[in-house]
C-alpha positions in Angstrom: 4.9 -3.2 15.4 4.3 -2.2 11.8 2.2 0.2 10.7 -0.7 -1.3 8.8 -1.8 -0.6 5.1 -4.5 -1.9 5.0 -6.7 1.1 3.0 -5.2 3.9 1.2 -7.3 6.0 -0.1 -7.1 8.2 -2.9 -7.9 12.2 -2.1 -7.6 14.8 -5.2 -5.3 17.4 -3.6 -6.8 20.2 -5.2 -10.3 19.0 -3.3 -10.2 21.2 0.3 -13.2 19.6 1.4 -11.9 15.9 0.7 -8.6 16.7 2.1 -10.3 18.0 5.6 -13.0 14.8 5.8 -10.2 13.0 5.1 -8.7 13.1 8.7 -12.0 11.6 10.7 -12.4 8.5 7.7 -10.7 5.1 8.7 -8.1 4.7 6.3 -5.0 3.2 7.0 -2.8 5.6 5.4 -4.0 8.7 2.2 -2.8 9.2 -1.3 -2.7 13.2 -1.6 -2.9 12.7 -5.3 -1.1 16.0 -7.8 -1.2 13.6 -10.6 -4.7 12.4 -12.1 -6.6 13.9 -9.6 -5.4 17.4 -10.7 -6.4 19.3 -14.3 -3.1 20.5 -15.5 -4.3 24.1 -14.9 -5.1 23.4 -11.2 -1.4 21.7 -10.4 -0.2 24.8 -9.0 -3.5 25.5 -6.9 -3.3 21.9 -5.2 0.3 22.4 -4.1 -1.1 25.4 -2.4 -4.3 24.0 -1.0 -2.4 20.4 0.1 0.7 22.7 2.0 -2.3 23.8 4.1 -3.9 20.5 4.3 -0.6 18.8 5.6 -0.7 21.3 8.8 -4.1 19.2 9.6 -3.6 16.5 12.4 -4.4 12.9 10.1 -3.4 10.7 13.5 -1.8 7.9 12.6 -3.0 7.6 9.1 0.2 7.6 6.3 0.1 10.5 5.0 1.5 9.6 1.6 2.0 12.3 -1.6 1.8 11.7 -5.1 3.6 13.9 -7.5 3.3 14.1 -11.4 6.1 11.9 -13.2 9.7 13.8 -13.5 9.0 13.8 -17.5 6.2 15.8 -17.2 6.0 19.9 -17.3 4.9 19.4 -13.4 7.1 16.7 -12.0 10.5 18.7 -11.0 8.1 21.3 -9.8 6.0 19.1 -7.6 9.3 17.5 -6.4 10.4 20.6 -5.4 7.4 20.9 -3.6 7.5 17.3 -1.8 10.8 18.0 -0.5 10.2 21.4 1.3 7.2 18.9 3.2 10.0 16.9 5.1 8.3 15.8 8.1 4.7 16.5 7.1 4.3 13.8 4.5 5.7 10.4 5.2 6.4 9.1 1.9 6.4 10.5 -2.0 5.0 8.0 -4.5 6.3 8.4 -8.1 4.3 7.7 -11.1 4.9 5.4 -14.0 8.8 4.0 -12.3 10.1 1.8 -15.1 13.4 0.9 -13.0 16.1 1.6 -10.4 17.3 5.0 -12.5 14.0 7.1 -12.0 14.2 6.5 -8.6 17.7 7.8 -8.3 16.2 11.1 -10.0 13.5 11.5 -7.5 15.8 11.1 -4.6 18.1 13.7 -5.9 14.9 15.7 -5.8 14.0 15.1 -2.5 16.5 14.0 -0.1 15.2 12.9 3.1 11.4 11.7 2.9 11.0 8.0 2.0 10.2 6.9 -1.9 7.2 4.6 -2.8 6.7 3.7 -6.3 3.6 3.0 -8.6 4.1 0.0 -10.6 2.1 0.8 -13.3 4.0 -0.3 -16.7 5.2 -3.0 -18.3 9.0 -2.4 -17.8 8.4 -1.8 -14.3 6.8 -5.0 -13.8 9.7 -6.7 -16.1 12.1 -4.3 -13.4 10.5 -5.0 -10.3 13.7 -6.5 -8.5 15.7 -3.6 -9.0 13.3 -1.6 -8.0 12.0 -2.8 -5.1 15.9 -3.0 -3.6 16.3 0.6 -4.0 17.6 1.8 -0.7 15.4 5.1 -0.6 12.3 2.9 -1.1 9.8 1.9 1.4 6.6 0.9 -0.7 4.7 -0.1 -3.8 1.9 0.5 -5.8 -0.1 -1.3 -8.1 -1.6 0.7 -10.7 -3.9 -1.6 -12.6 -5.7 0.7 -14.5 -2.5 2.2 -16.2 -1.3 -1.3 -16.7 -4.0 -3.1 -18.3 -4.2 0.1 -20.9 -0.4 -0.4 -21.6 -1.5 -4.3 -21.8 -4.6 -3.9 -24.0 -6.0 -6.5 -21.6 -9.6 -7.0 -20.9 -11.6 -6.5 -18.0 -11.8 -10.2 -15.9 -13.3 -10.2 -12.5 -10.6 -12.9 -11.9 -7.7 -10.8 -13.6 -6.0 -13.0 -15.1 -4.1 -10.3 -17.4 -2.5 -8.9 -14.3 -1.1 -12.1 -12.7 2.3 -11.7 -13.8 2.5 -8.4 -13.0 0.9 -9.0 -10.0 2.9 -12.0 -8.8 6.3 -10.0 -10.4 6.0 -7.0 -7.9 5.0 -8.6 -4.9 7.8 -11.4 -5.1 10.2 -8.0 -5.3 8.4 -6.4 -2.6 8.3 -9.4 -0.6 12.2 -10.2 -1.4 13.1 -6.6 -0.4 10.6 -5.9 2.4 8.6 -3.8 1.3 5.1 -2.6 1.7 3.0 -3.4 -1.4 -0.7 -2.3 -1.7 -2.8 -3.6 -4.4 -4.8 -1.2 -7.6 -8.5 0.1 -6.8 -11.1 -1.3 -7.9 -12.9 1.1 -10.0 -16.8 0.3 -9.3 -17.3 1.8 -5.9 -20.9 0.9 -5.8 -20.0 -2.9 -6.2 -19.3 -4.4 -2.9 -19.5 -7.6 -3.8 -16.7 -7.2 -6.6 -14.7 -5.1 -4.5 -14.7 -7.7 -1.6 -13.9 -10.4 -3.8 -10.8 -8.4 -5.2 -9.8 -7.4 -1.7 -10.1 -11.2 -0.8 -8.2 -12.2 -3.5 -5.3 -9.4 -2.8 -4.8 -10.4 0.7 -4.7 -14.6 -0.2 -2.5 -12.9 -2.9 -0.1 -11.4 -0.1 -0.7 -7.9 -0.9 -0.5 -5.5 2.6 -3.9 -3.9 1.7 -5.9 -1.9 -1.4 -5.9 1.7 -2.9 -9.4 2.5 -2.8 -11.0 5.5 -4.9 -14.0 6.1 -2.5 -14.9 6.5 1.2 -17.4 3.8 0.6 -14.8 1.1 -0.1 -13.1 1.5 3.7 -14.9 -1.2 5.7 -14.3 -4.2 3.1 -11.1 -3.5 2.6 -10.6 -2.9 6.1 -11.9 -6.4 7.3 -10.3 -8.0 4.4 -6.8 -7.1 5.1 -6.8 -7.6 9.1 -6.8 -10.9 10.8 -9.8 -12.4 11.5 -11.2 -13.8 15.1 -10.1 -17.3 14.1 -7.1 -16.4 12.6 -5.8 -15.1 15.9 -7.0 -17.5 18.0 -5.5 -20.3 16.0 -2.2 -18.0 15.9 -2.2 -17.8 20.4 -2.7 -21.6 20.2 0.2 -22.4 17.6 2.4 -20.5 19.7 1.3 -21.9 22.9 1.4 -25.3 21.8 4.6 -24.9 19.9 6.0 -23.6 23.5 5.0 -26.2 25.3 6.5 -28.9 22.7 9.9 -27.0 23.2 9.8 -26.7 27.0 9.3 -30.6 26.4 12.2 -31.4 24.2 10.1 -31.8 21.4 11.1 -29.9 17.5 6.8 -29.9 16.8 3.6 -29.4 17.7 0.1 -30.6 16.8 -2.4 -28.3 16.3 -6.0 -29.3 15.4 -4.6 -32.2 13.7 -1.6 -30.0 11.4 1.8 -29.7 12.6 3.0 -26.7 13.7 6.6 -25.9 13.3 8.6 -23.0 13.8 8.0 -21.4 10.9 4.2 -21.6 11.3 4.8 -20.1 15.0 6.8 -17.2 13.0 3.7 -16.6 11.2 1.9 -16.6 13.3 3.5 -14.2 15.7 3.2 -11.9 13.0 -0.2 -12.3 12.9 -0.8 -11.0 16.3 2.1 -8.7 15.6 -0.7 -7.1 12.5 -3.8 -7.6 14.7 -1.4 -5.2 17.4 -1.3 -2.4 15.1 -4.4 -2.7 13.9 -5.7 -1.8 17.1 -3.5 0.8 18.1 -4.6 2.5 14.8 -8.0 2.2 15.5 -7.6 3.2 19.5 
């Protein structure tokens, strides 16, 4: 049963207060964020405060640290950091990854916690295969507000500018196996955009949304699990499916569509995601 990714929330790790409300919210998995989040004089300070943080029980939520990019004055320092956390931080997520090579540097830097990468730049979208086949890599991030600077693109509610990027990375991811979470959406107040970007993620194939704000849980929560129909239609699919094979028959018919095995696969994974979605919240 997968662990579901539903919302992954952004929390500044210099921000003691965040970090601590932070393990009653119902997100899916936390970004402890070094890099944006954290004025250059404060790195050293959030290293300290998110060490303590990280001895907090967070359940089952991913507990998921991002470090300032290896280029930077921070990043080998931070990386340093990440790997003296084995065991209390289930993945590292590095900024700005342009390809396979500045993955290979981070995992020299730290050996035995799981890699996720933001895909955040051009080259990496142009790179996304090779990335997303790295061995020490479990997950991806869009960043869409880095991207559409590098781009010069305009804002579209439909955004359009990010589709290739977009549909570049989550073919890799989906190629590879690999988690892939979509970019926030910056206008917390706006549910209604936020829920139509959510929507459009998830029909996308995206695994779930970074989210900048407690506020944006719930939508992106319901948007990324399976609805009520969705999993009855998947229990009858697979029971009718069943009951074609016991009969000798390759097919079913379901509500008038036929249902093959491929749509049985799916939906087995369906209840497979509804499965963990529960457990997380139980």
């Amino acid at each position: 049963m997968a662990r579901p990714y539903r919302s992954v929330l952004y929390i500044p790790a210099a921000n003691i207060r965040a970090m601590e409300k932070a393990q009653g919210l119902a997100a899916d998995a936390i970004i402890f964020d070094l890099e944006d989040a954290v004025a250059p004089g404060e790195k050293a300070a959030a290293r300290e405060a998110l060490a303590g943080a990280l001895g907090n029980d967070y359940g089952r939520r991913a507990r998921i640290l991002r470090i300032n990019g290896l280029t930077t004055e921070w990043g080998e320092a931070d990386a340093r950091f990440a790997a003296g956390l084995a065991g209390r931080a289930d993945a590292v997520l590095i900024p700005k990854v342009d390809c396979a090579a500045d993955l290979d540097q981070a995992a020299a830097l730290i050996p035995d916690t799981p890699l996720w990468a933001m895909m955040e730049t051009p080259l990496g979208m142009l790179n996304a295969a090779e990335i997303a086949a790295h061995p020490r890599l479990e997950g991806m991030v869009m960043g869409t507000n880095d991207l559409a600077k590098e781009l010069n693109s305009r804002f579209r509610a439909d955004r359009l500018p990010m589709q290739a990027g977009l549909g570049l990375c989550l073919l890799a991811a989906k190629a590879h196996g690999k988690v892939i979470v979509d970019g926030v959406f910056n206008a917390f107040k706006d549910e209604d955009g936020l829920r139509a970007e959510c929507e459009q993620g998830r029909d996308m194939g995206f695994d779930g949304k970074t989210l900048i704000h407690p506020a944006q849980l719930a939508i992106a929560n319901a948007a990324f699990a399976p609805t009520e129909a969705e999993i009855e239609l998947s229990r009858r699919q697979i029971e009718a499916f069943e009951q074609a094979t016991a009969e000798g028959k390759g097919v079913a018919v379901v509500d008038g569509r036929i249902v093959e095995n491929l749509h049985v696969e799916t939906a087995r994974k369906t209840l497979d995601r509804a499965a963990a979605i529960a457990a997380m919240a139980g």
